[in-house]
C-alpha positions in Angstrom: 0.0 0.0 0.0 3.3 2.5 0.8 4.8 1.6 -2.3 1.6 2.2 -4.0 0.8 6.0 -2.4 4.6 7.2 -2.9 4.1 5.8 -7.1 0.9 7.6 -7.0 2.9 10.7 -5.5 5.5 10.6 -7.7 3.5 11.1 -10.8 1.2 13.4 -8.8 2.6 16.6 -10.7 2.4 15.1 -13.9 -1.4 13.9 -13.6 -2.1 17.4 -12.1 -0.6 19.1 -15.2 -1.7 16.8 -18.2 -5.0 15.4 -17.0 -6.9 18.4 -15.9 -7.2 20.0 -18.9 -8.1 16.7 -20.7 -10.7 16.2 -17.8 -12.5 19.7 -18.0 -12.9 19.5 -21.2 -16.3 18.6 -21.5 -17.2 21.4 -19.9 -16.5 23.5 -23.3 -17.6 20.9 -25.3 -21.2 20.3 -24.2 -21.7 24.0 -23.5 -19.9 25.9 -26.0 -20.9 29.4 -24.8 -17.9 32.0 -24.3 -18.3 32.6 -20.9 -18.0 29.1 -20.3 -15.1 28.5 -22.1 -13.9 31.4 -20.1 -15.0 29.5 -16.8 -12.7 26.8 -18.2 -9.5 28.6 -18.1 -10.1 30.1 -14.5 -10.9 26.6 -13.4 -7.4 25.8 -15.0 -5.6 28.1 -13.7 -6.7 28.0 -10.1 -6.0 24.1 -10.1 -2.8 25.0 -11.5 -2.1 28.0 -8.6 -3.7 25.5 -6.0 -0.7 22.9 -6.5 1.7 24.9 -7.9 2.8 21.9 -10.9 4.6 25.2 -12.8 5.4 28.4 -11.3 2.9 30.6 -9.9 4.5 33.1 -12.5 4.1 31.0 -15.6 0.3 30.3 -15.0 -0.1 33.8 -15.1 0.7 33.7 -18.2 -2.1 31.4 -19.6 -4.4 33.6 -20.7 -2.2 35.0 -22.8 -2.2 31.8 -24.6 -6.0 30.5 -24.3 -7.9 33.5 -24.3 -6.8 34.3 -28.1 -6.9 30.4 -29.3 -10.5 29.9 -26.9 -11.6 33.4 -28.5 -12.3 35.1 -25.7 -9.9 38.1 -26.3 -7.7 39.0 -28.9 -4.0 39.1 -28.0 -3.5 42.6 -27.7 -6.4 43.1 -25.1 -4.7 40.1 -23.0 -1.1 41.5 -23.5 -2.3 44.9 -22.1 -3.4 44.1 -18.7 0.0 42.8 -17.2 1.4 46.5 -17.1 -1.3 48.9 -16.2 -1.0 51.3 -13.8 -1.6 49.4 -10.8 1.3 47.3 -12.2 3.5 50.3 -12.0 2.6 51.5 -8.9 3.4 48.0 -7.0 6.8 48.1 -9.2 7.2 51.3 -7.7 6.9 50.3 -4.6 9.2 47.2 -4.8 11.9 49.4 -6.2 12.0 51.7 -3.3 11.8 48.8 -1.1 14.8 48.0 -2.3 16.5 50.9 -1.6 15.7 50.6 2.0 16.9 46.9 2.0 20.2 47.6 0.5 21.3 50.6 2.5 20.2 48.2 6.2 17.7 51.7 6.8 14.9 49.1 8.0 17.5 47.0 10.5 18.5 50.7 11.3 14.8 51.3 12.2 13.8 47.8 13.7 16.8 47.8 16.0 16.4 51.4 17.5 12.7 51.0 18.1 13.0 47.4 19.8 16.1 49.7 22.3 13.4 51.9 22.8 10.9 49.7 24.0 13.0 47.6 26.0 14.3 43.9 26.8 11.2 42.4 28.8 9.9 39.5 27.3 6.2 41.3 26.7 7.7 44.4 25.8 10.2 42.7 23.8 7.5 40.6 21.5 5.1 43.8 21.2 8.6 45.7 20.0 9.1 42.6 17.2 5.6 42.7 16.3 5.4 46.7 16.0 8.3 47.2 14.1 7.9 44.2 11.7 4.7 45.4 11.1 5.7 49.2 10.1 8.3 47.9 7.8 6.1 45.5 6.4 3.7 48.3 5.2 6.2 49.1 2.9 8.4 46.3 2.2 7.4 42.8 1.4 6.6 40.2 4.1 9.2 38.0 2.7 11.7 40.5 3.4 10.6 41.7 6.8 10.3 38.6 8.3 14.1 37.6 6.7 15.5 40.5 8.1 13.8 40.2 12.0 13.8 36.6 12.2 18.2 36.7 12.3 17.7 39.6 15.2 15.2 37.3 17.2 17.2 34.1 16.8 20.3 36.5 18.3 18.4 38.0 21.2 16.8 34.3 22.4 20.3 33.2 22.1 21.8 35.6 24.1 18.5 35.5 26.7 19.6 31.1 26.7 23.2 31.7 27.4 22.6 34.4 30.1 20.1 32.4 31.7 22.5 29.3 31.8 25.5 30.9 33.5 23.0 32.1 36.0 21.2 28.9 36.8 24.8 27.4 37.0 25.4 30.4 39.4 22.7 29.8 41.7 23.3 26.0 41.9 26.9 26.7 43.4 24.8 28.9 46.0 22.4 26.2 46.6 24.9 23.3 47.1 26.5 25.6 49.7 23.2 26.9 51.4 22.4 22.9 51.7 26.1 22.2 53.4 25.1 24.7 56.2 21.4 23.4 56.5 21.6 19.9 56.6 18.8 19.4 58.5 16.5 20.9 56.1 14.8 17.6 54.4 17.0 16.7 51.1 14.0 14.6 49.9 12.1 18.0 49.4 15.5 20.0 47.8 15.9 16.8 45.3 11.7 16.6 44.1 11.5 20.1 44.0 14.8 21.0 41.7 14.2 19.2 38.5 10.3 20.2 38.7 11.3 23.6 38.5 13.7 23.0 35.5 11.6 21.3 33.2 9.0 24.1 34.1 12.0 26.6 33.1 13.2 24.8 30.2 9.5 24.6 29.3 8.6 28.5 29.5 12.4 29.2 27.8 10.8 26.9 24.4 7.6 28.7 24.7 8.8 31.8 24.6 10.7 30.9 21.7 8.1 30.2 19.9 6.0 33.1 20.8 8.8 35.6 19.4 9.2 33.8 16.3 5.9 33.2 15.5 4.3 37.0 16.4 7.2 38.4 13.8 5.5 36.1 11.2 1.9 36.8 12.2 2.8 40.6 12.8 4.1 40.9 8.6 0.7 39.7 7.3 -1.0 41.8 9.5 1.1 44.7 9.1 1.4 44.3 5.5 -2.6 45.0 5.1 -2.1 48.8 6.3 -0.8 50.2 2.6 -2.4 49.4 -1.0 1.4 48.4 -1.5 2.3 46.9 1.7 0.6 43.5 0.3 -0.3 41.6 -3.4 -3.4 41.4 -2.6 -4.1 45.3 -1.8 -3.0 45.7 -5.2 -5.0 43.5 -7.1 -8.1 44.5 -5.0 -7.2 48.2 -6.4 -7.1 47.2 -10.3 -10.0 45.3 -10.5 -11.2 48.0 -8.9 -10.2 50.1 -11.7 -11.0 47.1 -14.1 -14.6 46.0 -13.4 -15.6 49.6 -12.4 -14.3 52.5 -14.3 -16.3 54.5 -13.0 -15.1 54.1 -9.2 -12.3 56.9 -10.2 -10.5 57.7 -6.8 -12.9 55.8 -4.4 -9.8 53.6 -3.3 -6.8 55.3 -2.8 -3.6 55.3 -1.0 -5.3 57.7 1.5 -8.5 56.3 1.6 -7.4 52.6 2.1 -4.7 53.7 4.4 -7.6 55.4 6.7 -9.9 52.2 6.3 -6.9 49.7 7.4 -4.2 51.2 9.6 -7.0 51.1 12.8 -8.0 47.2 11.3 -4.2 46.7 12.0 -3.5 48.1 15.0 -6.5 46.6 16.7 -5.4 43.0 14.8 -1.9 43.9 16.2 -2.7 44.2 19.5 -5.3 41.0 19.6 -2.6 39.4 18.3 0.1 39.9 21.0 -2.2 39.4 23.4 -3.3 35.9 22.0 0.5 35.0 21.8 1.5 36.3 25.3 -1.6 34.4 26.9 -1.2 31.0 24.8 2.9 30.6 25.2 3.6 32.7 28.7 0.9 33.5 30.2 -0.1 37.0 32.1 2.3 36.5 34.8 4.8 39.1 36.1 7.9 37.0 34.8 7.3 38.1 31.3 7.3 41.3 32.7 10.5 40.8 33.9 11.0 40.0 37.8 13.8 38.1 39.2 17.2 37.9 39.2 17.6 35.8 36.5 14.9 37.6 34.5 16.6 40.7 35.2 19.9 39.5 33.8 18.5 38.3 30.5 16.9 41.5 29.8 20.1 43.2 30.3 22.2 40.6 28.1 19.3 41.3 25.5 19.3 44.7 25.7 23.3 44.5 25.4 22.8 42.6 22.6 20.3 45.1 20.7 22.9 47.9 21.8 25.5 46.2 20.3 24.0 45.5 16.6 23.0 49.3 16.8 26.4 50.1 17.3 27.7 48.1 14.5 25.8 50.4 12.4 27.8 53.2 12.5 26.5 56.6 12.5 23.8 57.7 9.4 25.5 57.6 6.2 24.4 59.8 3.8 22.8 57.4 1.6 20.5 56.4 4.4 19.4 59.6 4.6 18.8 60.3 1.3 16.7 56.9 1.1 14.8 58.1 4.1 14.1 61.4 2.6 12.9 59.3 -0.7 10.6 57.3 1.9 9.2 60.5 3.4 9.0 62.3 -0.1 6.7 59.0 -1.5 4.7 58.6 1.6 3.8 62.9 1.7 2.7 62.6 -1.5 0.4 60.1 -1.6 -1.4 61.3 1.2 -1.6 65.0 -0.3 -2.2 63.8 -3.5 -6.3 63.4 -3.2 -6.8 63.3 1.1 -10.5 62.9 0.1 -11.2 65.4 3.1 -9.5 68.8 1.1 -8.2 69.1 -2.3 -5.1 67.8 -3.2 -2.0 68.6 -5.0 -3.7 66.7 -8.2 -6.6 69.0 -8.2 -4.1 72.1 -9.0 -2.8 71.3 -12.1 -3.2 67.4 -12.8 -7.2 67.2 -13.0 -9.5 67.9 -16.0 -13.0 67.4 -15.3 -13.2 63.8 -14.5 -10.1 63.1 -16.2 -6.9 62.8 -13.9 -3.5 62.7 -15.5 -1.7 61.7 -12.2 -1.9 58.8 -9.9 -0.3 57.0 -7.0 2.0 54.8 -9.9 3.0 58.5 -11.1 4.3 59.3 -7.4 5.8 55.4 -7.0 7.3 56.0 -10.3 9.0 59.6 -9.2 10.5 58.3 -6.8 11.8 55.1 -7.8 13.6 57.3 -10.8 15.4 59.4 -7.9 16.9 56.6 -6.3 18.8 55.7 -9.5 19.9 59.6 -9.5 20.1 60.9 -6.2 24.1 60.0 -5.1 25.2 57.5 -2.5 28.0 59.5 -1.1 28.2 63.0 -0.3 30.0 64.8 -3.4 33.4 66.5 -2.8 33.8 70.5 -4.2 36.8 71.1 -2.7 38.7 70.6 -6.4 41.8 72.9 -5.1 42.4 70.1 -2.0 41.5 67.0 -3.9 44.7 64.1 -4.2 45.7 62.8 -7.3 43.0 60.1 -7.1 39.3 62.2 -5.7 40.4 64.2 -9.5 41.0 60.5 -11.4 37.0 59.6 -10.0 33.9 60.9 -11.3 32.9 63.8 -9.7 29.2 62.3 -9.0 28.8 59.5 -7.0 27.5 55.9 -7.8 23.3 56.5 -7.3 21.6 54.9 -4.2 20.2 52.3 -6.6 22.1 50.8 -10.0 20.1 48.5 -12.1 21.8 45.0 -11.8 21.5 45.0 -8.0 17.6 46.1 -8.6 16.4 43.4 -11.6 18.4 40.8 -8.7 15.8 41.9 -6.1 12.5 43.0 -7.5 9.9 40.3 -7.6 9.3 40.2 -11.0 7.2 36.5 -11.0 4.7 39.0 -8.5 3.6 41.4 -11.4 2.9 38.8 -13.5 0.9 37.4 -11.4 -1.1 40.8 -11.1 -1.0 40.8 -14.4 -2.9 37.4 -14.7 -5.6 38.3 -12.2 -6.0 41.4 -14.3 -6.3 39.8 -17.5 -8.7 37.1 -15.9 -11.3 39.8 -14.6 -10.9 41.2 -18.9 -12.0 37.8 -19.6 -15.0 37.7 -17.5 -16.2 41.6 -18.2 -15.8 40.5 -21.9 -17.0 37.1 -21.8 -20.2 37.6 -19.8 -18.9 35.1 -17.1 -19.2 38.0 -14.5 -22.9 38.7 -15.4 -23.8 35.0 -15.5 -22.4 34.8 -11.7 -24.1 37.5 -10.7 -27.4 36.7 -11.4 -26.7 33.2 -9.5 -25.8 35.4 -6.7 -29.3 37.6 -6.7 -31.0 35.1 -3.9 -28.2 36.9 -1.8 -30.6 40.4 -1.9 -32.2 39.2 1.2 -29.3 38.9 3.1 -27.8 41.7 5.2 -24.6 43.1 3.7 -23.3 42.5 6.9 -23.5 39.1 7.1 -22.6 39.1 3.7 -19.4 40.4 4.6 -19.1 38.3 7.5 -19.4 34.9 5.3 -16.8 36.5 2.4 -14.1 36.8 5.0 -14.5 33.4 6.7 -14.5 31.8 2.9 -11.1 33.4 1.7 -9.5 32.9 5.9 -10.0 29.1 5.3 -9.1 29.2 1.1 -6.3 31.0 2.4 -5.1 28.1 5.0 -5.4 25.8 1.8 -3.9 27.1 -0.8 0.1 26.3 0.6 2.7 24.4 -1.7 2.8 20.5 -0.7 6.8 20.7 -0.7 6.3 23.6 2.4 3.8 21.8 4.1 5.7 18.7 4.5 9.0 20.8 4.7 7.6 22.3 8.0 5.7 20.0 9.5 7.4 19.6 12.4 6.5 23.6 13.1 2.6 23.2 12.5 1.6 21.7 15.5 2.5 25.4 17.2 1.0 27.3 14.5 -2.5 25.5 14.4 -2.9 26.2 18.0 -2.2 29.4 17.2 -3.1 30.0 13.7 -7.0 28.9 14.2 -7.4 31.8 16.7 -5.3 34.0 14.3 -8.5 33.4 11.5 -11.0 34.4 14.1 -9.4 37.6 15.4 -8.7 38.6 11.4 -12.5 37.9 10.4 -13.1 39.5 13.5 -11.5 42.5 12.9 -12.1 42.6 9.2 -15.7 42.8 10.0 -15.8 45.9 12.6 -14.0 47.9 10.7 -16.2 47.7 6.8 -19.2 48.1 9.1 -18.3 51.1 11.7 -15.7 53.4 10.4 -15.6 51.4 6.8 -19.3 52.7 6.1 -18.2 56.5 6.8 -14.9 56.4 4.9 -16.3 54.4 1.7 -20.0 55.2 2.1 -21.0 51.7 2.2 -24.8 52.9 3.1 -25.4 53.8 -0.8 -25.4 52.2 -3.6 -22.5 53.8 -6.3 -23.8 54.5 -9.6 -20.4 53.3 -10.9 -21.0 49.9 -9.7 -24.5 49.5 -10.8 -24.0 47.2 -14.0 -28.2 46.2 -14.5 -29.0 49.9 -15.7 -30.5 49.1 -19.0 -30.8 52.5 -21.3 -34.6 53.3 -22.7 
């Protein structure tokens, strides 16, 4: 039976990729209509994202290949939809995420904030968790959770070590305590020692846990806060755009950044208190009493002091990306604040036309960090050695464009591109009409609960759409993160759901229907 299951796995991929299309054939065959055909290639692709049997990438690229030959679209319509401005605004984003990865600006940022909240264990795992989540807003998860997972692994091991030398401190003081008292009752000294170790060793791996898990947890969370901080943000913006032209401006940077930032925060803060009460409890210890408590936190905060230090002093490009970061994040906020006009309305607006958008600001900026210099320049021409007059007299730029093609994403915009050309197909094909009007018994439900069911459906899809390979690879880990992780779906459906109906309905006015989205006006 083994031998039978690991042949069945071994040609699993190859089934997955050759059979399925063979086996939803029929389904274009016996109903030849184009929006079933177009059904067919969603179906397709999602089997195909589901198990992953190419890259993610690649099966983006499907409908640029079966929409022409299923004639659904023609090829330039397909083509067209994997760079539109959402596209650019994400590529945008990634480039200047870059720039902040290369010069060590967010390790600068995530190590001063984590000094500043101290070395308690509490305090310590609300610091990971607060500054992974900032940083995640604007660089991706991946890269957040690469960059704190190294400083948590450092400070746990420094926390270990400390705590050894003291345990090994306190047993010399014991054994000698126990040669002055030996009329104290050994039986009790002997039952009651390695009961308290395991219960130490215990709360050390628990702990453990907690800070490496709430760094992971805290980078999905806090990458829902920006229309860039996440993939999905983005794509939820260009079908925006796609399905409902009309919508203009009704999700923008500002807009979405004032529906979600509170979401996150109160997600944040659920989050850490889920962790602290699951894996140490609301006790003082994680507080930090005790001598040996008290010398951990100072080894860790020793620690944190010391990576800081390694830094150096601001360099010049670090500022220069940090002004970049400031310039990109000012200007989308003024750029339509919804509540006043905005620098587009002075010169950039036309009726209902408007020539700039968020991907014109990403864009700005991502051009200055392959112009603004590295190093400061040098004028002093009079003073200069024979080599400062040899060198260019402007400096390399903060970004060149080998190091950025390395780190940029690329497989991620393709797969925007995909789910753009996919919603094409369905406006096109009539697909999205067809599943509306299977979804018209839900009038009589409350939007509310509506919204509700929505966010429990994609919390579990999410759980199950993994790659088999990770799964098994970190098996060992899961056990911790169901515990956790099945709590972690109620407080984010939870939370998803106060905030589209309390300050969601003010910010979107989710009380009235949009004209833009009504798609059943029929003209007389």
């Amino acid at each position: 039976m083994a031998s039978a299951l690991n042949y069945v796995c071994k040609f699993k991929s190859f089934v997955i990729l050759f059979v399925t299309p063979i086996l939803l054939l029929p389904l274009i065959l016996l109903m030849p209509a184009k929006f079933v055909r177009c059904a067919y290639v969603i179906i397709l692709m999602a089997i195909y994202w589901c198990t992953e049997v190419i890259p993610l990438a690649v099966t983006a690229l499907m409908p640029v290949l079966l929409f022409p030959l299923l004639k659904i679209l023609d090829s330039k319509q397909v083509c067209i939809q994997y760079m539109k401005d959402t596209n650019m605004l994400f590529l945008g984003g990634l480039i200047v995420a870059v720039a902040v990865e290369r010069w060590n600006l967010h390790k600068r940022i995530a190590l001063r904030t984590l000094l500043w909240v101290g070395a308690k264990p509490a305090q310590l795992m609300l610091g990971f968790m607060g500054i992974t989540a900032f940083l995640s807003m604007w660089i991706s998860n991946t890269a957040t959770t690469a960059m704190m997972v190294p400083i948590v692994e450092a400070v746990l091991q420094q926390m270990e070590a400390t705590g050894s030398t003291t345990e090994a401190n306190l047993g010399a003081l014991e054994l000698v305590d126990k040669g002055k008292t030996c009329e104290l009752p050994g039986s009790q000294a002997l039952s009651e020692g390695p009961a308290m170790g395991l219960r130490e060793k215990r709360g050390r791996k628990n702990m453990c846990k907690a800070m490496t898990l709430c760094v992971c947890y805290a980078a999905s969370i806090g990458g829902t806060a920006t229309l860039t901080g996440t993939g999905p943000n983005v794509v939820l913006l260009g079908q925006m755009h796609e399905l409902f032209p009309g919508s203009r401006d009704t999700v923008n940077f500002a807009s979405w950044f004032g529906f979600a930032f509170p979401n996150m925060l109160i997600m944040l803060v659920l989050t850490w208190l889920w962790l602290q009460y699951t894996y140490m409890g609301f006790n003082f210890k994680s507080w930090g009493c005790g001598l040996e408590r008290r010398n951990k936190d100072k080894a860790a905060y020793e620690l944190l002091r010391e990576e800081y230090r390694k830094l150096g002093p601001f360099s010049f490009a670090e500022v220069n990306v940090l002004l970049c970061f400031f310039l990109l994040v000012g200007l989308w906020f003024s750029r339509d604040p919804g509540f006043m006009p905005g620098w587009l309305s002075v010169a950039w607006a036309e009726g209902k036309t408007e020539y700039a958008s968020d991907a014109t600001v990403a864009i700005l900026v991502a051009m200055l960090l392959f112009i603004l210099p590295s190093q400061k320049p040098k004028f002093n021409f009079c003073s200069q050695t024979e080599e400062e007059r040899k060198a260019p007299f402007y400096p390399p730029a903060l970004l060149d464009w080998k190091a950025t093609q390395e780190k940029v994403p690329w497989g991620i915009v393709l797969l925007l591109g995909g789910g753009f050309a996919l919603a094409k197909g369905c406006e096109v094909s009539g697909l999205s009409e067809w599943m509306g009007k299977q979804m018209e018994p839900l009038q009589a439900v409350p939007p509310a609960v509506i919204s509700l069911i929505l966010s429990s459906i994609v919390a579990v899809f999410t759980e199950c759409t993994s790659n088999v390979a990770t799964t098994t690879l970190f098996l060992p880990i899961f056990a911790s993160m169901v515990k956790t992780g099945l709590m972690m779906n109620v407080i984010g459906v939870f939370c998803v759901f106060l905030a589209v109906n309390t300050w969601g309905r003010v910010i979107f006015d989710l009380d009235s229907f949009p004209d833009w989205a009504n798609m059943t006006r029929t003209e007389t």
